[in-house]
Backbone as CSV, one residue per row, in Angstrom:
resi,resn,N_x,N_y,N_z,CA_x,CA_y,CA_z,C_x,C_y,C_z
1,UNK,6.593,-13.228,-11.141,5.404,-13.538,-10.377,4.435,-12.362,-10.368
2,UNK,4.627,-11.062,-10.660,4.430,-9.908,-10.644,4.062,-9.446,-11.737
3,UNK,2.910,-9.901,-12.542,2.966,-9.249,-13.937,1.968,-8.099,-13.526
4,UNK,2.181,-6.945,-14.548,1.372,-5.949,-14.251,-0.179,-6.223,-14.407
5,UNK,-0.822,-5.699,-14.199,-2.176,-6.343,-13.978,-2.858,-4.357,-13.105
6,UNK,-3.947,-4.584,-13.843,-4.779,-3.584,-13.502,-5.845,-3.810,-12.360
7,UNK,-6.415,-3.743,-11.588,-7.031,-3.919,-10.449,-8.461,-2.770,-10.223
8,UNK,-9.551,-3.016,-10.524,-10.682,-1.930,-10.755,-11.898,-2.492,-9.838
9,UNK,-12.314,-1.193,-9.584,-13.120,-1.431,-8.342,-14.624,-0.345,-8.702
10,UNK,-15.137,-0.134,-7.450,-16.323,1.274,-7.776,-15.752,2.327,-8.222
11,UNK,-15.188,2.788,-7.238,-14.457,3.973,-6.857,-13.031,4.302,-7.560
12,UNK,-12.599,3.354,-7.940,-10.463,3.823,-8.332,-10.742,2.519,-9.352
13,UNK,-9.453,2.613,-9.643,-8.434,1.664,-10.490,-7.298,1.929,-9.984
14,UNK,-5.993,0.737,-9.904,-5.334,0.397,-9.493,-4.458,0.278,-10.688
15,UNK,-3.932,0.752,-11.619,-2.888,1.117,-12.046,-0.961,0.408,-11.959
16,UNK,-0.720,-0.128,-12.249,0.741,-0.362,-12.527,1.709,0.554,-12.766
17,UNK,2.660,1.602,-12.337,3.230,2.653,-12.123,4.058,2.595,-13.473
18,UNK,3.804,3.871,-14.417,4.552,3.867,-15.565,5.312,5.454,-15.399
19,UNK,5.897,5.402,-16.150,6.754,6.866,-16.253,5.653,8.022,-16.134
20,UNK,5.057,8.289,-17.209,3.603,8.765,-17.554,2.935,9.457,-16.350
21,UNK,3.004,8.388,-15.270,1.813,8.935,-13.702,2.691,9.933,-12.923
22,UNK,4.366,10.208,-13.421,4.901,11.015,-12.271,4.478,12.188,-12.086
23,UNK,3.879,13.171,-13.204,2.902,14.633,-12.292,2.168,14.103,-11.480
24,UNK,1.572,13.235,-11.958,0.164,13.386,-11.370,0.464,12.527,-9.846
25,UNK,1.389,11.493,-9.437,1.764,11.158,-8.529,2.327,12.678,-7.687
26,UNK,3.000,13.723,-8.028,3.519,14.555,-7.436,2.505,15.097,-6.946
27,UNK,1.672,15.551,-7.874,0.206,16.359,-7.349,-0.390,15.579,-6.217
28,UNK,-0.303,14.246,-5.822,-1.016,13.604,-4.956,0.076,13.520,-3.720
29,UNK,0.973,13.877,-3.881,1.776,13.932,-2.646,2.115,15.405,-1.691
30,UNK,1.683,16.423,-3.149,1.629,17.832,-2.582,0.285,18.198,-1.582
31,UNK,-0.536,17.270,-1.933,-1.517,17.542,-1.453,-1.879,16.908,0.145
32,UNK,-1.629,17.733,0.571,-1.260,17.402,2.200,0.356,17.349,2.368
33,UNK,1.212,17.971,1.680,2.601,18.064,2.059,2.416,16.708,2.740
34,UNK,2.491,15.141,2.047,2.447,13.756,2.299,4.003,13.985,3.153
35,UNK,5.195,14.398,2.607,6.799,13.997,2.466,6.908,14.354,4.032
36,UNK,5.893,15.472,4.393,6.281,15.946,6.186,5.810,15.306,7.210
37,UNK,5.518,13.967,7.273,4.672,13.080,8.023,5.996,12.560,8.362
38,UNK,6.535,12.542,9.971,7.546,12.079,10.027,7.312,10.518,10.076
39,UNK,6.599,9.761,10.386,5.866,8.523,10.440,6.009,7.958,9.238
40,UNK,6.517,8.174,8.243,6.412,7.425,7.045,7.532,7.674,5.919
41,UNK,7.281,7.143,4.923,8.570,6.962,3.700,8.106,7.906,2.677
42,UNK,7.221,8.373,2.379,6.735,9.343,1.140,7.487,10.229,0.468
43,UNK,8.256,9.926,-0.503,8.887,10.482,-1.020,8.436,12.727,-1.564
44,UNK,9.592,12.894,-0.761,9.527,14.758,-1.270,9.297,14.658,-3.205
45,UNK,8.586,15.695,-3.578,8.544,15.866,-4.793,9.503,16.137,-5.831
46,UNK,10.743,15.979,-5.019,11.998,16.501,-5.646,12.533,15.158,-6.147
47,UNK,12.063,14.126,-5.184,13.114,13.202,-5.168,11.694,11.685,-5.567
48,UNK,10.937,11.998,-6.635,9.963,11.298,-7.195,10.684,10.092,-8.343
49,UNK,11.828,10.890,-8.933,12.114,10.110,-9.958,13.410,8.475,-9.539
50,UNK,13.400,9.098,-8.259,14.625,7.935,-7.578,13.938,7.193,-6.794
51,UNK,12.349,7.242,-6.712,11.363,6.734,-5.915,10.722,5.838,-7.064
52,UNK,10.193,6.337,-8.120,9.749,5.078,-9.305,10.896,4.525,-10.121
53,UNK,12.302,5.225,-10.041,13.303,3.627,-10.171,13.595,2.751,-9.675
54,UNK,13.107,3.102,-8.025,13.240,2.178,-7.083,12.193,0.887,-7.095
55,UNK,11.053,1.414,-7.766,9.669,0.691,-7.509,9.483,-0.308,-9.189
56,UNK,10.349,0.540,-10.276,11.201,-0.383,-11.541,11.735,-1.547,-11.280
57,UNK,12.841,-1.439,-10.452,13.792,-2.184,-9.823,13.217,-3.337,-9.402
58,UNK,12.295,-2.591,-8.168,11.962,-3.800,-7.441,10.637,-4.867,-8.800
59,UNK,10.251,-4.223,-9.167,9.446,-4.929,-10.375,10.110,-6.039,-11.228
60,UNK,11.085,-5.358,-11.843,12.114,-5.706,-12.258,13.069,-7.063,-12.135
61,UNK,13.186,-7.117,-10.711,13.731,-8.048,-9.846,12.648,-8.869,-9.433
62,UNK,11.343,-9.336,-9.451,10.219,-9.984,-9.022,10.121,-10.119,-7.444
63,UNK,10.394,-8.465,-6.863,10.065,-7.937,-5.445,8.507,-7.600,-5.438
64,UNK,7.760,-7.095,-6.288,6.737,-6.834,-5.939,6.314,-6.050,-7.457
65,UNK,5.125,-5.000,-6.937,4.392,-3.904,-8.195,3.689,-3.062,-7.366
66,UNK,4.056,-1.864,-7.815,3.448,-0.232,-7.578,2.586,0.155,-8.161
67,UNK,1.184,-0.003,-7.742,0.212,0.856,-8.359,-0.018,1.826,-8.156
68,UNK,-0.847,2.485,-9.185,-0.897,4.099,-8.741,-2.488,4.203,-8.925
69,UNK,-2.839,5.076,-8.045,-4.185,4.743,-7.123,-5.290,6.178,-8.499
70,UNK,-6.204,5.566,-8.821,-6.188,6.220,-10.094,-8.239,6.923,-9.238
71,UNK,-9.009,8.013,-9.299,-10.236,8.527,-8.557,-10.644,8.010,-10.371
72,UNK,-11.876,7.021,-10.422,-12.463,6.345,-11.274,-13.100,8.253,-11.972
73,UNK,-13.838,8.580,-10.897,-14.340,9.808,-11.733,-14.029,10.781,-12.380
74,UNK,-12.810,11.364,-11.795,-11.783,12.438,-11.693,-10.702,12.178,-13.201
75,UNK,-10.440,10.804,-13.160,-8.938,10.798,-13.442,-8.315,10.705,-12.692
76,UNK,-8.253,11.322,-11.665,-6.798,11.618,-11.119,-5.764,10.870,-10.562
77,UNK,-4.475,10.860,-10.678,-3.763,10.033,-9.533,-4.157,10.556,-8.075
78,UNK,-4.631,9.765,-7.383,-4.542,10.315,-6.194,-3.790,9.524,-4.526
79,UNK,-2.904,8.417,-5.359,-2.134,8.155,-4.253,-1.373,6.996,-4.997
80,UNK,-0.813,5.782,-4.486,-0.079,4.630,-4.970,-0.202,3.651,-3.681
81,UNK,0.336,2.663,-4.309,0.433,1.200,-2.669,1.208,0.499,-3.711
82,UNK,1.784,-0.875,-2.482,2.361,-1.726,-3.474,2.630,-2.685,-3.067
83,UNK,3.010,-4.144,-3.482,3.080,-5.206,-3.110,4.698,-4.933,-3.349
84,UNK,5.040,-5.383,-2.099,6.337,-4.822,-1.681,7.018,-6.505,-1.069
85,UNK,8.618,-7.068,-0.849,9.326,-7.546,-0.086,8.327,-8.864,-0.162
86,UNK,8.315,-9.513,-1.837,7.993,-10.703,-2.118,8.740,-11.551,-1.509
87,UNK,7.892,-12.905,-1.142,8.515,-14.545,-1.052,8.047,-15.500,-1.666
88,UNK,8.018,-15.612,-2.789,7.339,-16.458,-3.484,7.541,-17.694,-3.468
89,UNK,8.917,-18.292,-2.921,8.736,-19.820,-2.414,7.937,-19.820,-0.758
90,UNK,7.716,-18.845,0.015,6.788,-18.554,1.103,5.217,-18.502,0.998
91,UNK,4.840,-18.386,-0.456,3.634,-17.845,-0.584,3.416,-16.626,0.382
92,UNK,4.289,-15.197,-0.012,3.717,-14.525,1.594,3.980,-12.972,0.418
93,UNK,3.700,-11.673,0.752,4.248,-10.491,0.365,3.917,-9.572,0.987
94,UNK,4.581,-8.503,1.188,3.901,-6.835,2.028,2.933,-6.212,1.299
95,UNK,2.079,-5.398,1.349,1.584,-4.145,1.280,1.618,-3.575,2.114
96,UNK,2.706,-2.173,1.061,3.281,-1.377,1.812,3.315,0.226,0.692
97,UNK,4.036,0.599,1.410,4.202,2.096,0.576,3.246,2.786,0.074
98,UNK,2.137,2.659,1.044,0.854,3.440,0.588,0.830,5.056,1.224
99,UNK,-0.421,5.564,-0.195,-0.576,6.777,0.173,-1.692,7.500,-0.327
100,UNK,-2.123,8.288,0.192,-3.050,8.984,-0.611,-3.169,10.616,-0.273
101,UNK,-3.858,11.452,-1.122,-3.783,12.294,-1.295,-4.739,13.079,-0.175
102,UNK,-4.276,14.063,0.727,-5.304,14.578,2.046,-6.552,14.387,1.655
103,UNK,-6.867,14.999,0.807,-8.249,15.397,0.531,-9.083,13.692,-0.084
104,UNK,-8.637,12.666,-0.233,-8.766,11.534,-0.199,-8.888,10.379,0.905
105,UNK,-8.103,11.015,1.977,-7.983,9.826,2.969,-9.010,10.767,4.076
106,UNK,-9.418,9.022,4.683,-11.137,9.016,5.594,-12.102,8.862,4.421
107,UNK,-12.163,8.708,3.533,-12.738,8.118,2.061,-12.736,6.030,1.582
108,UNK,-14.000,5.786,1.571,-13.609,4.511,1.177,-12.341,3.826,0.190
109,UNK,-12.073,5.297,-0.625,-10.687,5.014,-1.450,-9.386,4.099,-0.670
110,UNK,-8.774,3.950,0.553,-8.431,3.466,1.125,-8.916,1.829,1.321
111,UNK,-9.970,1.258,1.955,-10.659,0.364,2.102,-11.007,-0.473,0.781
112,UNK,-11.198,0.041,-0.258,-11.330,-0.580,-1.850,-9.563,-0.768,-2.351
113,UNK,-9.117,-0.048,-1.908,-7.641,-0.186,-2.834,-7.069,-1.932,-2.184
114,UNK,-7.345,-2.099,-0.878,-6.681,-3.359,-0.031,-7.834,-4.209,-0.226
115,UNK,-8.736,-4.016,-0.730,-9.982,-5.254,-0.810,-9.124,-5.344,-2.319
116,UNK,-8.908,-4.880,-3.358,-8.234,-4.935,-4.876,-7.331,-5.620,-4.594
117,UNK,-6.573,-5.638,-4.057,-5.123,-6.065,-3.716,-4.793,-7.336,-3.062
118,UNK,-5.786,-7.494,-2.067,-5.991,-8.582,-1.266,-6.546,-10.018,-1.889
119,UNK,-7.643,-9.259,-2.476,-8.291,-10.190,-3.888,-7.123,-11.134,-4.896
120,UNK,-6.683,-10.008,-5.314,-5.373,-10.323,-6.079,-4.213,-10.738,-5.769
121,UNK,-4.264,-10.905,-4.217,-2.406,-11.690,-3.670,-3.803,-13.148,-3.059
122,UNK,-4.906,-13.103,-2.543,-4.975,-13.980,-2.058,-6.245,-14.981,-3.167
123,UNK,-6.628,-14.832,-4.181,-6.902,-15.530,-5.206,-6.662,-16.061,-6.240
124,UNK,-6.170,-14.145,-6.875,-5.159,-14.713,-8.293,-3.597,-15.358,-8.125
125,UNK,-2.961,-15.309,-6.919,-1.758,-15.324,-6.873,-1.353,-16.695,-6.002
126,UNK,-2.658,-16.974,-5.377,-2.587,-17.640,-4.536,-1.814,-17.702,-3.098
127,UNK,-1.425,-16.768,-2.510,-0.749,-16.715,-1.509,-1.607,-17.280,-0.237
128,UNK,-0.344,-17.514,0.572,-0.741,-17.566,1.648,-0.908,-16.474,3.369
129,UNK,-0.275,-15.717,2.711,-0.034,-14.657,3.999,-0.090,-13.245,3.228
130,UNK,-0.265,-12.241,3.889,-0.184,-11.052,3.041,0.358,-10.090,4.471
131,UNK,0.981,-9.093,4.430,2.054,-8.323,5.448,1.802,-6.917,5.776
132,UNK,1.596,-6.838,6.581,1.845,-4.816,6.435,2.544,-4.509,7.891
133,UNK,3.271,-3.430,7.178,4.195,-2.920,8.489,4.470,-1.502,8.818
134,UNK,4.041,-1.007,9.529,4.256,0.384,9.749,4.945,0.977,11.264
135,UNK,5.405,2.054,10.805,6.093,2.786,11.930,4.910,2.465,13.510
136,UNK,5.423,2.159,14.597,5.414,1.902,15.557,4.335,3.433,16.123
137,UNK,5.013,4.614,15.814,4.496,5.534,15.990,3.236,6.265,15.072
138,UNK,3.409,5.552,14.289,2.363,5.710,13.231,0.656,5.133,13.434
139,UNK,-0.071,5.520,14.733,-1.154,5.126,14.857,-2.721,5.508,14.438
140,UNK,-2.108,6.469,13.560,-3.265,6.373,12.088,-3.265,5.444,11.412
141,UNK,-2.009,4.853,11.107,-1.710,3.272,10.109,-1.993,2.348,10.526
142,UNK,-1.594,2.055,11.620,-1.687,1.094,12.597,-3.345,0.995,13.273
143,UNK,-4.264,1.958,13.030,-5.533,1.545,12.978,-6.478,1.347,11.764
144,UNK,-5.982,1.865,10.827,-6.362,1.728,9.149,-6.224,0.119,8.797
145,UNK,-4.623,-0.379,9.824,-4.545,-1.610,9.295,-5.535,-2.997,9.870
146,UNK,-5.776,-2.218,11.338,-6.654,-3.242,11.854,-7.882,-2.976,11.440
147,UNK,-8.153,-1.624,10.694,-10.052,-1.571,10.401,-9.999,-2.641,9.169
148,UNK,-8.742,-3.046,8.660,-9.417,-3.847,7.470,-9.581,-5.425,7.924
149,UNK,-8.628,-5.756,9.111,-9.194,-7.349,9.333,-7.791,-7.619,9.765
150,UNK,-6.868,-7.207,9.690,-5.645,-7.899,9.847,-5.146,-7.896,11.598
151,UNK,-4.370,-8.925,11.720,-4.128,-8.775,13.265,-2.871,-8.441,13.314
152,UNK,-2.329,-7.777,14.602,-0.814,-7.248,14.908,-0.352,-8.404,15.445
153,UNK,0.930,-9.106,14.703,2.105,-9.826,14.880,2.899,-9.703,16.516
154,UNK,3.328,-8.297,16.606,3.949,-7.997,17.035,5.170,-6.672,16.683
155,UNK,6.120,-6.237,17.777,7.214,-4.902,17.586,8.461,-5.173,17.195
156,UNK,8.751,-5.001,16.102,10.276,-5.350,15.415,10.645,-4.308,16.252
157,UNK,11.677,-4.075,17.291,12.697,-3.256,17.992,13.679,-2.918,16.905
158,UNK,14.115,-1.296,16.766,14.742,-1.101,16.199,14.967,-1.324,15.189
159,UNK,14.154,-1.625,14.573,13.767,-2.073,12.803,14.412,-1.444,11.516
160,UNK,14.360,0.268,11.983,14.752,0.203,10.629,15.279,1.727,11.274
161,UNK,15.900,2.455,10.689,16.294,4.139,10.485,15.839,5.138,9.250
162,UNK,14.838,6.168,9.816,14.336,6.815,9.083,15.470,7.928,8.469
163,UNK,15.091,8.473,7.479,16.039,9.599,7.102,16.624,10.824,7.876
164,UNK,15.576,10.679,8.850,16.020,11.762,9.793,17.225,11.227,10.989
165,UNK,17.531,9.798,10.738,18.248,9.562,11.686,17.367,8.885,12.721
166,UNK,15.872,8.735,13.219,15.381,8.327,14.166,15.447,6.808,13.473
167,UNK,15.599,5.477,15.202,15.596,4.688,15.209,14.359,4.351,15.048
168,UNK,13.654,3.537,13.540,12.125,3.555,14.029,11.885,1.566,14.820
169,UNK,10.690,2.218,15.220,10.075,0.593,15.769,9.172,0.256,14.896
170,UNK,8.791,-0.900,14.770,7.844,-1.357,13.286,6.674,-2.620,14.033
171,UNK,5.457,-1.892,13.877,4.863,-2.750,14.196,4.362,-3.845,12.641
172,UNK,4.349,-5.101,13.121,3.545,-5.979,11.892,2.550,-6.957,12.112
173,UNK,2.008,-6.407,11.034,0.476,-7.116,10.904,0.061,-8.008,9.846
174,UNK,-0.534,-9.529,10.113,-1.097,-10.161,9.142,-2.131,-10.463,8.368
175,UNK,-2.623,-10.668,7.168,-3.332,-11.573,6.999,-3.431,-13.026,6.470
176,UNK,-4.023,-14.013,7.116,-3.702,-15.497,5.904,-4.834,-15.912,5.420
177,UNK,-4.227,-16.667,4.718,-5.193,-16.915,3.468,-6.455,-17.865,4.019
178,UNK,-6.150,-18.507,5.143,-7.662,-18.994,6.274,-8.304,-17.885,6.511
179,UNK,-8.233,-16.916,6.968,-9.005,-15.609,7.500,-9.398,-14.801,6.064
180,UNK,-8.902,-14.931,4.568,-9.253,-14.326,3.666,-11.018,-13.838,3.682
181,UNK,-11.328,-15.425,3.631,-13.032,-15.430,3.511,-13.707,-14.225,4.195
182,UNK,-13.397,-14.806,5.531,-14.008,-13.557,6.488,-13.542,-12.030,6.322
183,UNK,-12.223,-12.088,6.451,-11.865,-10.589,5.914,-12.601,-9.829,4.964
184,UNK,-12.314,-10.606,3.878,-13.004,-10.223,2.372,-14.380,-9.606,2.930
185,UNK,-15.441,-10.673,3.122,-16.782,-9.893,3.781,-16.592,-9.097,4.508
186,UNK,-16.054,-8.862,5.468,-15.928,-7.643,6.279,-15.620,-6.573,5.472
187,UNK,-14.497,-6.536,4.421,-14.326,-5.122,3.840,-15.342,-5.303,2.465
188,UNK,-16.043,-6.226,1.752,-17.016,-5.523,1.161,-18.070,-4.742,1.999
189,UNK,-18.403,-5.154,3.029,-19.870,-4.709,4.146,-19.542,-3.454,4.101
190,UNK,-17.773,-3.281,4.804,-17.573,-1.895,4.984,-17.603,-0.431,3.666
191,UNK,-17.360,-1.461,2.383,-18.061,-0.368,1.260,-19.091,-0.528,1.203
192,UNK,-19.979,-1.324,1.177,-21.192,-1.420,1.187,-22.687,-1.498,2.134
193,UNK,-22.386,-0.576,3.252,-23.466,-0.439,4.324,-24.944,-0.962,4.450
């Protein structure tokens, strides 16, 4: 359900994660020491290569696809996201495992990568629901997710265990494919003032 597929916008391209992007994925995670955010999954730079077998795998298995978040001007990698914890007899999937590089985020780069994505689970793919879920404590995410249109579900209790051992709480948020229309306009307006 998941074929790779490139995703291009003003600002980035959206990329399909190949062997090839792992410097340049590292470079985008060093930048802002991403891995020390206790709020999140971002893989340490050590441990990059057990992070894109994981994101193989899940490809692999028709879980989802990892793009890697590409600065149109630059070149550069400067972060990844991914359609994560498919249901394809649900019509439904996550975006999740996003990131970007410090010196990138508060940048429309963010806001274009989920208008790409959104486009693409809720046109080309036809879905009906699209997912995001983040740490409970994580209320940088948790307002990133509502600036794009999506509403909070509700608190998975005890959801999941971070590496450190903390019990995390998970808040989740939707969008469906009725609210696409409007969404959609809302985040072109918001690149486009």
């Amino acid at each position: 359900m998941y074929k790779e597929v490139t995703l291009e916008g003003s600002h980035l391209r959206l990329e399909p994660l190949q062997t090839q992007h792992r410097d340049g994925l590292i470079r985008a995670i060093c930048d802002g020491e991403l891995w020390k955010l206790f709020v999140t999954l971002i893989p340490h730079p050590d441990h990059i290569d057990a992070y894109m077998e994981k994101a193989f795998h899940s490809h692999r298995n028709g879980e989802g696809l990892t793009f890697v978040t590409i600065d149109k001007a630059s070149g550069q990698i400067v972060g990844s996201s991914r359609f994560m914890n498919a249901h394809p007899q649900h019509q439904r999937v996550e975006i999740g495992s996003t990131f970007l590089a410090k010196r990138y985020q508060r940048t429309p780069f963010n806001t274009e990568a989920k208008l790409l994505m959104l486009t693409h689970a809720f046109e080309s793919l036809k879905l009906n629901r699209v997912e995001f879920l983040t740490d409970f404590l994580n209320q940088t995410s948790r307002n990133a997710i509502l600036r794009l249109g999506a509403k909070m579900e509700g608190i998975l209790r005890s959801h999941m265990v971070m590496p450190d051992g903390r019990v995390r709480d998970s808040v989740i948020f939707s969008i469906t494919r009725h609210e696409w229309p409007g969404v959609k306009q809302h985040l072109i307006s918001k690149l486009n003032p």
